[in-house]
C-alpha positions as CSV (number, residue, x, y, z in Angstrom):
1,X,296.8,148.5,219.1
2,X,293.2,148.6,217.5
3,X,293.7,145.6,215.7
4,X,294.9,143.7,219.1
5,X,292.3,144.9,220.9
6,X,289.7,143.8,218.1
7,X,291.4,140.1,218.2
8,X,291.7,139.5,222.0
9,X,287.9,140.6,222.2
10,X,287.4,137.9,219.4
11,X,289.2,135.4,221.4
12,X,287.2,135.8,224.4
13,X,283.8,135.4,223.1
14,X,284.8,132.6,220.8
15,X,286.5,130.6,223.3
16,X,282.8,131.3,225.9
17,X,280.7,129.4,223.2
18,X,283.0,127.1,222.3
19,X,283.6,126.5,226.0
20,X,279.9,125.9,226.6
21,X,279.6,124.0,223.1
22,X,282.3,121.7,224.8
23,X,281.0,121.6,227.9
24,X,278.0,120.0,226.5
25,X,279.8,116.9,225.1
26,X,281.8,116.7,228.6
27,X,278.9,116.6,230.8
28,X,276.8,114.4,228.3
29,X,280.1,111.8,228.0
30,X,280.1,112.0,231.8
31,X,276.5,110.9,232.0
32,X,276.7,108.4,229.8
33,X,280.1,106.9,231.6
34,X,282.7,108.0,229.0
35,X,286.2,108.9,229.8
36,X,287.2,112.4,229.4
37,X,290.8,112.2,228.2
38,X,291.1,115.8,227.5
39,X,289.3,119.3,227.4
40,X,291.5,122.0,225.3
41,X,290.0,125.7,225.4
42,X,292.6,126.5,222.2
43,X,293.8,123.8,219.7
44,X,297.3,123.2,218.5
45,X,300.0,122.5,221.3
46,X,299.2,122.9,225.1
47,X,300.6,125.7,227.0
48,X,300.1,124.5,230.3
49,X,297.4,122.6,232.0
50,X,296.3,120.2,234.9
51,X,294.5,116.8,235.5
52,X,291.7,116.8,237.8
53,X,290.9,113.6,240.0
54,X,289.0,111.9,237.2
55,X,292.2,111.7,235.3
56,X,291.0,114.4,232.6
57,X,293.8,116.6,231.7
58,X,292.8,120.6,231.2
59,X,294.7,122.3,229.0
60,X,295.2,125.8,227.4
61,X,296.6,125.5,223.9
62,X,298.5,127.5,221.9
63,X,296.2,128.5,218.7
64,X,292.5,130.4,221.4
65,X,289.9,129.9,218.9
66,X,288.1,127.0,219.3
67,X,288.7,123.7,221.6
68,X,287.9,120.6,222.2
69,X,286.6,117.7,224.6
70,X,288.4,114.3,223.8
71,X,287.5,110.9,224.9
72,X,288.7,107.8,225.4
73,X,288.0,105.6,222.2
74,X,288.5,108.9,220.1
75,X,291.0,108.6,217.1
76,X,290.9,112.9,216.7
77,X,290.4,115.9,218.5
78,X,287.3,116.3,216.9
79,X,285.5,113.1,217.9
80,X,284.8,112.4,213.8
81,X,286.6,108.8,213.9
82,X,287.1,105.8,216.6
83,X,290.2,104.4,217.5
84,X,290.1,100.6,219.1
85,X,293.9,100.4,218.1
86,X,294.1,102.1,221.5
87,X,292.1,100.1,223.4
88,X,293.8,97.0,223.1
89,X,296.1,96.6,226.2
90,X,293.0,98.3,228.3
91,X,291.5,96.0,230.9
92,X,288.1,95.2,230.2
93,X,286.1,97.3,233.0
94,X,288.9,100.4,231.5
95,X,287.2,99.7,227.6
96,X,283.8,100.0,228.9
97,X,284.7,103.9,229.8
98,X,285.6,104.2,225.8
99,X,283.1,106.0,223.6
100,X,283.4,103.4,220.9
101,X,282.0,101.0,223.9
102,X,278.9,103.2,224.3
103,X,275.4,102.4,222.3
104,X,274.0,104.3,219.7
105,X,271.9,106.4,221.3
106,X,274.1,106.9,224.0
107,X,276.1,108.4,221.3
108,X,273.9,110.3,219.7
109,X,273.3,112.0,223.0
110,X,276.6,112.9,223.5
111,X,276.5,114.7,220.0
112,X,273.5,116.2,220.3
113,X,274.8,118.0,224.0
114,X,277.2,120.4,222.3
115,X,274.4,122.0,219.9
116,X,272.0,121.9,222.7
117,X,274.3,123.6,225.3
118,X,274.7,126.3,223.1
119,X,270.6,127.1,222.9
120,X,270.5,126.8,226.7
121,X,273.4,129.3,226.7
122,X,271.6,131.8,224.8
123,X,268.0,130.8,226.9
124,X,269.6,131.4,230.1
125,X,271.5,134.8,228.9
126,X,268.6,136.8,227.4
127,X,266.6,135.8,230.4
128,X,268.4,136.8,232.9
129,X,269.4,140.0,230.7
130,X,266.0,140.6,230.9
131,X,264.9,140.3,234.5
132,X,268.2,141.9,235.8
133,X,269.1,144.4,233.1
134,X,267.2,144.4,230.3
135,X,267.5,143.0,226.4
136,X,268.4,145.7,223.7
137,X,265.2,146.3,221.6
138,X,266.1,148.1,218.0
139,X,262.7,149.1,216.9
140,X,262.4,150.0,213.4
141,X,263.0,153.3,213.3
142,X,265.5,155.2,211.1
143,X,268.6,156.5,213.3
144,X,270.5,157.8,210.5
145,X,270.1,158.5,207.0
146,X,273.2,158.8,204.6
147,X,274.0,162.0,203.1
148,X,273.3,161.6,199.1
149,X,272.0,158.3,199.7
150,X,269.1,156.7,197.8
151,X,266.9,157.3,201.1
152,X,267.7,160.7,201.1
153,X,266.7,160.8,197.9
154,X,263.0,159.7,198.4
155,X,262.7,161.7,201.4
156,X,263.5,159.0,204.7
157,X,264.3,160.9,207.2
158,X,266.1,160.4,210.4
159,X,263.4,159.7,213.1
160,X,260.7,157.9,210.9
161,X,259.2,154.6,211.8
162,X,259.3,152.3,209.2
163,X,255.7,150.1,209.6
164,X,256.0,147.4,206.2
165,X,258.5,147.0,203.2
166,X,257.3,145.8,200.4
167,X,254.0,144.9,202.0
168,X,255.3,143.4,205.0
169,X,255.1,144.7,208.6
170,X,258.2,145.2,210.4
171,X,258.0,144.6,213.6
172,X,262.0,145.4,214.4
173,X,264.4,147.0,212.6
174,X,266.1,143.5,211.5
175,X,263.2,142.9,209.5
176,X,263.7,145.9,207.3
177,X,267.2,145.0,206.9
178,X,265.9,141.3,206.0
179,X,263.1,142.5,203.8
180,X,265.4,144.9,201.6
181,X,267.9,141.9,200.9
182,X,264.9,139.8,200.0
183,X,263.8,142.9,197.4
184,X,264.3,141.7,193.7
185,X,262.2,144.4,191.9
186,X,264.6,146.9,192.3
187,X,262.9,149.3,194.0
188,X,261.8,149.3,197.6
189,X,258.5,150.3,199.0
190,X,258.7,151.6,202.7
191,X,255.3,152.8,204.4
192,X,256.9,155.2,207.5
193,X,255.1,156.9,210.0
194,X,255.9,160.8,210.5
195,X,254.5,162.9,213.2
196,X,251.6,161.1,213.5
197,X,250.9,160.4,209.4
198,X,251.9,157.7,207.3
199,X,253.3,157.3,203.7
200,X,254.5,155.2,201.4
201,X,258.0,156.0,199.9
202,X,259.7,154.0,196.9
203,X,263.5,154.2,197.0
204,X,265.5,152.9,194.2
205,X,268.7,151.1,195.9
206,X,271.7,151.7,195.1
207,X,273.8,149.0,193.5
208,X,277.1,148.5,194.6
209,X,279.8,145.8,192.4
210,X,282.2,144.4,194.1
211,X,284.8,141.4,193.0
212,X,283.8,138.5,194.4
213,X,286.4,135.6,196.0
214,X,286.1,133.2,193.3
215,X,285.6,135.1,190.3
216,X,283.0,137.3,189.2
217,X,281.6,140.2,191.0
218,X,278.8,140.7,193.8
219,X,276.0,143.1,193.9
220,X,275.1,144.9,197.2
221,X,272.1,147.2,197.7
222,X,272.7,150.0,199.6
223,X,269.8,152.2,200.3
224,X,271.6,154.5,203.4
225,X,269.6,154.3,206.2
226,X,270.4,152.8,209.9
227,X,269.1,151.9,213.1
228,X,269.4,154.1,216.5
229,X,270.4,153.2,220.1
230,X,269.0,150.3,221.3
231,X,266.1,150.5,224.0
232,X,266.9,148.2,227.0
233,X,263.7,147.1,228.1
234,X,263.4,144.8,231.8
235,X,260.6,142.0,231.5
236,X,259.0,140.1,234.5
237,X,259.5,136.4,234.7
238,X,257.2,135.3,232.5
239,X,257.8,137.6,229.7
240,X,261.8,137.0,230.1
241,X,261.1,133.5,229.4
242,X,258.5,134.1,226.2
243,X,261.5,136.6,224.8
244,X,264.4,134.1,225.4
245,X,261.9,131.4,223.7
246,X,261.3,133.7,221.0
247,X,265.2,135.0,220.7
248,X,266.4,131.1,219.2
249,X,262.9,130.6,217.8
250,X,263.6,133.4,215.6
251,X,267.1,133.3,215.0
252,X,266.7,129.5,214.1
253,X,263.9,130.8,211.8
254,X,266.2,132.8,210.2
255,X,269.3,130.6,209.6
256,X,267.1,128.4,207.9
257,X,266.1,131.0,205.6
258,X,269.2,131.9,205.0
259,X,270.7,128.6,204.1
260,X,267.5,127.5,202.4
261,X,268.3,130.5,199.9
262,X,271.9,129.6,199.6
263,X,271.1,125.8,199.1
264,X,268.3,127.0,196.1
265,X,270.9,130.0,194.7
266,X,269.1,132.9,195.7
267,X,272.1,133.4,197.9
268,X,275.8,132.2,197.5
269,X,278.7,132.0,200.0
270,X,279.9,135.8,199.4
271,X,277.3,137.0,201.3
272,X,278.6,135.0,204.5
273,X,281.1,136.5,206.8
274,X,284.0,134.7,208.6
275,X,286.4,135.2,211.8
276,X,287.6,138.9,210.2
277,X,283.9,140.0,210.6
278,X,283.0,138.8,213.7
279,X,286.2,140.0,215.3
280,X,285.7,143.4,213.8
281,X,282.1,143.5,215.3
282,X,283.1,142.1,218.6
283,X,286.4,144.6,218.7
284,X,283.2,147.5,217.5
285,X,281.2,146.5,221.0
286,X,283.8,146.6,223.1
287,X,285.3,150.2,222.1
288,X,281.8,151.1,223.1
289,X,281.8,150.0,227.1
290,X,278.2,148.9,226.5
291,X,278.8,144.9,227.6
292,X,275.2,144.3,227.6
293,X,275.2,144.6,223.5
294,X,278.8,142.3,223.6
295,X,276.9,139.9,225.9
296,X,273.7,139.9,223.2
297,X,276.1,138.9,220.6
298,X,277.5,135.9,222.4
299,X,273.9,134.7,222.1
300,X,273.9,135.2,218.5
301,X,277.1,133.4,218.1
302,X,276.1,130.5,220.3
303,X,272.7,130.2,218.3
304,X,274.8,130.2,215.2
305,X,277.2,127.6,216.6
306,X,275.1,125.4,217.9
307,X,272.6,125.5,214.4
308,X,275.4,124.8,212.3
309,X,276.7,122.0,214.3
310,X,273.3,120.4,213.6
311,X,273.6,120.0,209.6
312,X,274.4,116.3,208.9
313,X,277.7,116.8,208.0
314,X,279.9,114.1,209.0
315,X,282.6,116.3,210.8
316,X,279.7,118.3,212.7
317,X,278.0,116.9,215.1
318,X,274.6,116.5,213.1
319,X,276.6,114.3,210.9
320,X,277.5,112.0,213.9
321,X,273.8,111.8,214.7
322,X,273.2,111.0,211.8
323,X,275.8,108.3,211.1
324,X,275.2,106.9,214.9
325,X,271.1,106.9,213.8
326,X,272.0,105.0,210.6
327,X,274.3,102.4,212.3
328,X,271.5,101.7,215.0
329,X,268.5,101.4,212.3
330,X,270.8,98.8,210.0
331,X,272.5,97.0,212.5
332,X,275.8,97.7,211.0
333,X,278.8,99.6,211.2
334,X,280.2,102.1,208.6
335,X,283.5,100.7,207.0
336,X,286.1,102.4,208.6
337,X,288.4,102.7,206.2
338,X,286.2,104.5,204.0
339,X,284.4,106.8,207.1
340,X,288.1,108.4,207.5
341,X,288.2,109.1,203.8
342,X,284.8,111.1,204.0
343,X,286.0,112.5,207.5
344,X,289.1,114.1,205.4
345,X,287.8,115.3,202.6
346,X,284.5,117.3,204.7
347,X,287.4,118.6,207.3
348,X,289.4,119.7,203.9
349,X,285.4,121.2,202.4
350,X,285.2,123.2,206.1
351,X,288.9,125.0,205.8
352,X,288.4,125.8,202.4
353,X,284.7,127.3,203.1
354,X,286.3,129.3,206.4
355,X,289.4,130.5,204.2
356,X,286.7,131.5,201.3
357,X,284.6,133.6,204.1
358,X,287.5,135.2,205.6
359,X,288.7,136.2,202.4
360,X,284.9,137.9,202.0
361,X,285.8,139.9,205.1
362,X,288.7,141.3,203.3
363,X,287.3,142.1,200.6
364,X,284.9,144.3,202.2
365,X,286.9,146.0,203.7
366,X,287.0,149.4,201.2
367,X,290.8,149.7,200.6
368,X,291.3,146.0,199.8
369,X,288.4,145.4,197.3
370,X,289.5,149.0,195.6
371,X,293.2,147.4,194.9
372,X,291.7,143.9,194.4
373,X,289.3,145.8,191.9
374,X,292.4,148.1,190.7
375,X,294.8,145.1,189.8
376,X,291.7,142.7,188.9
377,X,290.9,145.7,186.5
């Protein structure tokens, strides 16, 4: 039962972002005069679905996570190649509904909807969470502090406010969490507050092996210490709007970080999670009836969605832009022939990548990495 209940909450805030991801490309497409043939919420077969007076069908399919909005002109579900085959035995006022009729730019807005759908997603929730409820705030102080942990050790305590690590002030309690993965001198240096005095305290992490997916094994530092309840605070107007700015200003901060670090190898892919992890956090905020936290981390999800879908990766839609910006600036089209082959081989790069991170998710889970680590000696 837990792990159903874990899944269907996956399911549902998946299919929300992807929804509004989607949503994105269908209004843009309308704008721009393109034919919707079909939006999926799900991919695989349809279950059942209708067609609306425009002549789109909307469909449920059988396999919820992800979806897709399909136009005329289209040669896949994902929008990655053109197919004029199609087109052939249109009339010519029904090829000028095509995509592959549309300019350039007209196409590069179409792409560039999905990714910014999601940011206006996450805008519009944390404001109105803030004016009507309130956003959670976890300020940096320590909730809990492992028993024989290296914190306990030094002497954190439960209840001290962390103000810097390593130098630098914390400001939340993400940033300690950020600033201790960043820590290469193998020992971190916390200054905390404690009824009223501060001090600095060194802890020594400890270092934890575990086998990594492809070989190898990967080094986690675990210092024992975690955040408490989050405060929900209610803003006015004005300071909704400067935290829903600063909520995807700093998330899209930190994503860059993040991949700037794995592009230069101070970070590699087993320190990325997959569909295991976010279902088991998702399934985590449900079982706690607080929907306001489950609600906050649709926003992270649709930041993270919308981000990714930037990088100029041919299959994403950043590497439509790009091709689309390319095409307009030279004048010429891409070979086709040779545009599918790249297509296939990044949609091939994108499985293997999700199978590699969901196989991270298992791995952390204790029981598995102790057999993988038993059998793997």
């Amino acid at each position: 039962m837990g792990i159903i209940y874990y899944l269907l909450s996956f399911f549902l805030i998946i299919n929300i972002i992807v929804f509004v991801h989607e949503y994105g490309h269908f209004l843009a497409a309308r704008r721009v005069g393109a034919k919707i043939v079909t939006f999926s919420i799900g991919i695989g077969p349809e279950i059942f679905g209708f067609d609306d007076k425009n002549g789109t069908r909307w469909c449920f399919s059988l396999f919820p996570v992800g979806g897709y909005v399909m136009m005329l002109g289209d040669g896949d579900v994902a929008s990655a190649t053109e197919d004029e085959e199609s087109l052939k035995d249109l009339s010519e006022e029904e090829k000028q509904q095509s995509i592959t009729s549309k300019s350039n730019w007209e196409k590069i807005f179409v792409s560039f909807c999905g990714p910014l759908f999601n940011y206006l997603y996450a805008f519009a929730v944390v404001f109105f969470m803030g004016v009507f409820y309130g956003t959670p705030v976890y300020e940096p102080i320590v909730g809990k502090v492992l028993k024989d942990s290296a914190a306990e050790k030094a002497g954190i305590m439960e209840g001290d406010r962390v103000i810097s690590v390593d130098g630098c002030n914390v400001e939340r309690y993400r940033d300690i969490i950020l600033k201790i993965s960043d820590n290469e001198s193998g020992e971190v240096k916390f200054v905390i507050e404690r009824n009223g005095l501060r001090q600095e305290i060194a802890v020594a992490p400890e270092i934890k092996e575990v086998k990594k997916t492809i070989g190898g094994t990967r080094k986690t530092k675990i210092v024992g210490i975690a955040s408490g309840e989050p405060i929900f605070k209610k803003k006015n107007v004005l300071e909704a709007v400067q935290s829903a700015f600063s909520e995807c200003f700093n998330a899209t901060k930190e994503m860059c970080s993040v991949f700037s670090k794995l592009f230069a190898g101070k970070k590699s892919l087993d320190d990325f999670g997959g569909v295991v992890r976010m279902a088991e956090v998702a399934g985590d905020l449900s079982k706690t009836g607080n929907f306001a936290l489950l609600i906050m981390f649709t926003v992270t999800l649709s930041l993270n969605l919308g981000f990714i879908n930037l990088f100029p990766f041919p299959v994403l839609d950043g590497g439509k832009i790009l091709i689309s910006f390319i095409e307009e600036v030279t004048g010429k089209r891409f070979n086709k022939t040779l545009l599918e082959y790249v297509m296939m081989g990044c949609a091939i790069l994108l499985i293997f990548l999700m199978l590699l991170t969901t196989a991270n998710d298992i791995l952390r889970i204790e029981a598995v990495s102790k057999f993988v680590s038993g059998v793997m000696g």
